[in-house]
C-alpha positions as CSV (number, residue, x, y, z in Angstrom):
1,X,17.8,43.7,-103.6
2,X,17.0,46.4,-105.8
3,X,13.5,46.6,-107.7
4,X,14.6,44.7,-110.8
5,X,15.6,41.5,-108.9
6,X,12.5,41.9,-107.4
7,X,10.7,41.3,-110.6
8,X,12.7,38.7,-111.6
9,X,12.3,36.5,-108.0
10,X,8.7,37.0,-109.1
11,X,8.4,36.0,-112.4
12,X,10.6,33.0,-111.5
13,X,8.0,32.5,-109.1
14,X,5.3,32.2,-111.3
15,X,7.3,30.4,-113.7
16,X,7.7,27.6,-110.5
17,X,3.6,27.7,-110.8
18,X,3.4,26.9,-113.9
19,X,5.9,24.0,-113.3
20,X,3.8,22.8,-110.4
21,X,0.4,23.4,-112.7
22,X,2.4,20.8,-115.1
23,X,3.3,18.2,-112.5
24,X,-0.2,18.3,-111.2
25,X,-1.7,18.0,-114.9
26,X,0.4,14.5,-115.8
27,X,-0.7,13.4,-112.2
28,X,-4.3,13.8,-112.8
29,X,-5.1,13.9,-116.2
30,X,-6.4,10.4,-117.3
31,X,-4.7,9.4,-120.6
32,X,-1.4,9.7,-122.6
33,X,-2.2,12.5,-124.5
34,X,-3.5,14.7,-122.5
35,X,-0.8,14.3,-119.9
36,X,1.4,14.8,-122.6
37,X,-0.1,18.6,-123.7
38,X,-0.5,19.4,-120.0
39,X,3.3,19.0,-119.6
40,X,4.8,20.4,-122.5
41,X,2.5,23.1,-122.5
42,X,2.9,24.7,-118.9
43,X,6.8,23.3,-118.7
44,X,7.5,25.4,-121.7
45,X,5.9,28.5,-120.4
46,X,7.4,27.9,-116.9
47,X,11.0,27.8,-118.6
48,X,10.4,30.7,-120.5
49,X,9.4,32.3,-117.3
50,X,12.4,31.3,-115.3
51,X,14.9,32.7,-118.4
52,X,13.2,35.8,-118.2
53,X,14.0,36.2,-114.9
54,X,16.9,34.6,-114.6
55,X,18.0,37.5,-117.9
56,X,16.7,40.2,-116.0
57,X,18.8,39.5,-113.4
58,X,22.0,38.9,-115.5
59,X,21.5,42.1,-117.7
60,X,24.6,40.7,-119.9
61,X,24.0,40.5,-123.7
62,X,26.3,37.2,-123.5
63,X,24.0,35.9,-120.7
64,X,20.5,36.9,-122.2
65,X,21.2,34.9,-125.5
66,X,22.2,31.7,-123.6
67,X,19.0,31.8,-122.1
68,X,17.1,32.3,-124.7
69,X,19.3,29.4,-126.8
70,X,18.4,27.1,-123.6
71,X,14.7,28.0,-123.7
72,X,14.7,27.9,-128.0
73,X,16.4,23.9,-127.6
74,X,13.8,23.4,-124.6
75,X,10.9,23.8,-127.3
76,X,12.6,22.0,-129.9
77,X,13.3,19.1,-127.9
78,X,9.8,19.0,-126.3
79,X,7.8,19.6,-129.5
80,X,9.5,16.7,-131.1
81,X,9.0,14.3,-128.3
82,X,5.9,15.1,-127.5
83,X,5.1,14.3,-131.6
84,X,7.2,11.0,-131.1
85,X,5.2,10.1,-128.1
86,X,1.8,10.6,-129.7
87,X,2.5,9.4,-133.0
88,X,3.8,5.8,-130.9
89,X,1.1,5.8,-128.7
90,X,-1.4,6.2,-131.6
91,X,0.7,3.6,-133.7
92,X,-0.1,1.3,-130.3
93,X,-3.3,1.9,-129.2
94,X,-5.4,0.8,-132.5
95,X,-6.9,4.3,-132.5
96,X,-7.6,5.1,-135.8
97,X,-8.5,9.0,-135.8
């Protein structure tokens, strides 16, 4: 394992920590929309992490923009449902503001 792997095992690492700080954050947080920043926040960070890593080890061009396509949809997908989530919850829960 040469000294560029190395890197990328440990930003994949911390990538892992910030999926863990995500799982922990919809377990303990107490309401809907926090939950719902907590996980989209540190779950998009720990997948841009992981593709980093995961393109430092691959070093192909071809490789390097399929992860960064996967992490790109990632964002898009979690942005809108976390928006579709709020806007139902806030449609449901009488809240006003």
């Amino acid at each position: 394992m040469n000294g560029m792997d190395m890197i990328a095992v440990i930003i994949m690492g911390f990538g892992c920590l910030f999926f863990l700080a995500g799982t922990v954050g919809v377990l303990r947080f107490p309401d809907t929309l926090s939950r719902l920043h907590a996980l989209t926040k540190a779950d998009n960070v720990g997948l841009g992490l992981i593709c980093l890593g995961l393109a430092l080890h691959d070093r192909t061009a071809s490789g390097i923009l399929l992860l960064f396509f996967i992490w790109l949809l990632a964002i898009c997908s979690a942005t809108l449902s976390a928006f579709l989530i709020a806007r139902w919850h806030q449609a449901h829960s009488g809240d006003e503001s």
